[in-house]
C-alpha positions as CSV (number, residue, x, y, z in Angstrom):
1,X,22.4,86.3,-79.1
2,X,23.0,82.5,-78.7
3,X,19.8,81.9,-77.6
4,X,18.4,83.4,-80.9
5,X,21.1,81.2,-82.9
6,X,20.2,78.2,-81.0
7,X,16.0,79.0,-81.7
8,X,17.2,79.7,-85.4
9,X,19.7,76.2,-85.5
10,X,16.8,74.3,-83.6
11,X,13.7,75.5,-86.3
12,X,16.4,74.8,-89.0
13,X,16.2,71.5,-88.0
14,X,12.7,70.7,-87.7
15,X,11.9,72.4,-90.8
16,X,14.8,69.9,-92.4
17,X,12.9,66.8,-90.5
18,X,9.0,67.9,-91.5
19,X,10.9,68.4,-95.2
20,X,12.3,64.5,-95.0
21,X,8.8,63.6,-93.3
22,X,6.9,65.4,-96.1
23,X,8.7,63.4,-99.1
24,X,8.5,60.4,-97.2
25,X,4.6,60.9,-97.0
26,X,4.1,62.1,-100.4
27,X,6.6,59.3,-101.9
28,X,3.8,56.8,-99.9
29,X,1.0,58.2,-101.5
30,X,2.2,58.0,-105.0
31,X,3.1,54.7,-104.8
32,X,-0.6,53.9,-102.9
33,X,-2.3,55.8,-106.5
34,X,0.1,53.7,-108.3
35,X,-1.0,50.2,-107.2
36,X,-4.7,51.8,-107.2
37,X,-4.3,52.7,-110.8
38,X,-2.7,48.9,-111.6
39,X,-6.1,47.8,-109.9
40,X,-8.7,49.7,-111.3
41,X,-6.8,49.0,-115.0
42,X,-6.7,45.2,-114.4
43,X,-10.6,45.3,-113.1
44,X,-11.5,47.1,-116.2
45,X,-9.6,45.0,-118.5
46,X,-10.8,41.8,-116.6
47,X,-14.7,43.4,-117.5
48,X,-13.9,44.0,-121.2
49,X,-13.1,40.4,-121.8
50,X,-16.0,39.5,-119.7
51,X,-18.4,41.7,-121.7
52,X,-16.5,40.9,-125.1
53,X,-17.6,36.9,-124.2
54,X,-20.8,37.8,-123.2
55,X,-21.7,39.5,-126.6
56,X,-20.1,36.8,-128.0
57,X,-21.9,33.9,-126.9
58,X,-24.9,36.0,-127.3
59,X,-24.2,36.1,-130.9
C-alpha cells in the first residue's frame, strides 16, 4: 500500500512540475508572438510611409 501511495505522491508531483513547465513554455511563446506582432506592425507601418512618399513625389 505505501508503495502505491508513494508512485501516486511521486506522479503527483511530476504532473505539478510538467504543469509549472507547461505555463512557463507557453507564457515564452506568447510573449515571442508578441514582439513578432510589434515587428511585423512597425515593418508595415515603416512601408506605408515609404509607399505614401513614393506616390507622392511621383505626383
Amino acid at each position: 500500500m505505501k508503495e502505491a501511495e508513494s508512485i501516486r505522491d511521486n506522479a503527483e508531483k511530476k504532473m505539478k512540475a510538467a504543469t509549472a513547465y507547461m505555463a512557463t513554455v507557453n507564457k515564452a511563446i506568447a510573449e515571442q508572438e508578441k514582439e513578432r506582432k510589434a515587428a511585423r506592425e512597425k515593418k508595415d507601418n515603416k512601408d506605408n510611409k515609404d509607399n505614401t512618399q513614393n506616390n507622392e513625389s511621383k505626383k
